[in-house]
C-alpha positions, -999 to +999 in steps of 0.1 A: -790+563-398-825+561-392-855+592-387-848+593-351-813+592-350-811+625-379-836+644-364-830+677-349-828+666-313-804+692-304-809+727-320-781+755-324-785+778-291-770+812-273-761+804-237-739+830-222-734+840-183-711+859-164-681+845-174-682+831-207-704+829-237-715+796-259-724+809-298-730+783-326-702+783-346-700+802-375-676+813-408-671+847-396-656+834-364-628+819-380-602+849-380-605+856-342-610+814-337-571+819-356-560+842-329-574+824-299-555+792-309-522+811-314-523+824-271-503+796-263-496+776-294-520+747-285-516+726-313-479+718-305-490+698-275-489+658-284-517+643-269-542+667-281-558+675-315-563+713-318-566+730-352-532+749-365-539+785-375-539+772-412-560+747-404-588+770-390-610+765-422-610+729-426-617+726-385-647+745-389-658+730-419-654+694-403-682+705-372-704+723-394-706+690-416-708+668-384-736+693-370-756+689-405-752+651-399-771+654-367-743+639-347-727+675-333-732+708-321-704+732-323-699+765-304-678+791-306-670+805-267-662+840-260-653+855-224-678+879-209-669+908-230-672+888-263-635+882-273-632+845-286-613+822-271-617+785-280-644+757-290-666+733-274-692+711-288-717+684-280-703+651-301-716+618-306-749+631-305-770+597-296-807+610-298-822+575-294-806+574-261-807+609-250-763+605-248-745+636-256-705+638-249-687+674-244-658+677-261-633+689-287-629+716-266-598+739-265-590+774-247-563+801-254-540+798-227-550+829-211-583+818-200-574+782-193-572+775-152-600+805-152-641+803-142-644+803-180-643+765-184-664+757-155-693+784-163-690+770-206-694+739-187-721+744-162-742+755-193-737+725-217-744+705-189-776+724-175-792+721-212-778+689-215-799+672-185-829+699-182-838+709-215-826+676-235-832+650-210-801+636-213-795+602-195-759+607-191-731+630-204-696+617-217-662+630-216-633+615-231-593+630-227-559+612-236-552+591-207-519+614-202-537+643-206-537+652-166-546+692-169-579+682-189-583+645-164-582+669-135-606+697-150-630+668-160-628+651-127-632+685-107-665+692-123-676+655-106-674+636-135-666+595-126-640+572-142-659+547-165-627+534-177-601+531-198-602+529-237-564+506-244-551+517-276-583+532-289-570+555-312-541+566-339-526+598-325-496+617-336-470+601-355-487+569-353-487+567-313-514+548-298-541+568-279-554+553-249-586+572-242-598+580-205-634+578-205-654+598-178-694+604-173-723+624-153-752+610-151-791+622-144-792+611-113-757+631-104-768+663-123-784+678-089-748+675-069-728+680-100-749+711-105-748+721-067-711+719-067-704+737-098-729+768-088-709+771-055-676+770-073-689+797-095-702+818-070-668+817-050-651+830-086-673+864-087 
């Protein structure tokens, strides 16, 4: 990896708003991080990869390592009154080309369907193309994964494609990866679109 690539492009950050709260991801977080992934029992669904409860530790340790590496940026989100609920990160951090994806992201059941997601998302996006000046901004779901397909696609994102047998899943099943993006030039109607939807969820 070369200087430009490890360097501290993007930098741990508190974004919070009327809905949600993103903090950088931290040990202490882990116990609540536990009970959050318990509201619905999220790991038990196929296509996704969400931590088990005893698999907390080694889930945070894994981002924490990544973010040391300069290629990730892990938060912790909480819902307006600070109970956590879930994780979301910036991945595949490519600094050279001001690329960032969103994702690893899971939510206890309660708050899924909720203004939760969209605000967590409005703000990784909003830093993502005004303070990073990021070029473009990736997300990637199972391509059977229709809850998170539609939740990408209703925040404006485009199709780039689809990823045929791109990854090991599961009990050896083949992941095809659906492969969706927002680019600078889109931010301003993305951004437009998401405020109003916001505003229409107070």
């Amino acid at each position: 990896m070369n200087a430009e690539m490890s360097s501290p492009w993007i930098e741990p950050l508190v974004m919070a708003g009327g809905h949600a709260q993103l903090l950088p991801l931290a040990w202490e977080h882990e116990a609540a991080l536990c009970d959050a992934v318990r509201d619905g029992e999220l790991w038990k669904l196929w296509y996704t990869a969400v931590p088990t409860p005893e698999g907390m530790k080694a889930e945070i340790e894994r981002r924490l390592k990544l973010q040391a590496q300069g290629l990730m940026l892990p938060f912790t989100v909480a819902d307006a009154a600070g109970r956590i609920v879930g994780m979301t990160t910036y991945m595949n951090v490519d600094a050279a080309n001001r690329r960032v994806e969103i994702g690893s992201t899971w939510y206890a059941q309660s708050t899924q369907r909720s203004a939760l997601n969209t605000e967590c998302k409005r703000m990784l996006l909003g830093h993502a193309f005004e303070s990073l000046q990021c070029i473009a901004v990736e997300f990637r779901t199972h391509r059977l994964n229709t809850q998170s397909r539609r939740a990408i696609e209703r925040l404006g994102a485009q199709l780039d494609g689809i990823l045929r047998a791109h990854q090991i899943g599961h009990g050896g099943t083949l992941r095809d990866t659906a492969v969706y993006s927002i680019t600078g030039a889109e931010w301003p109607v993305v951004k437009t679109h998401l405020d109003f939807q916001l505003a229409r969820s107070r």
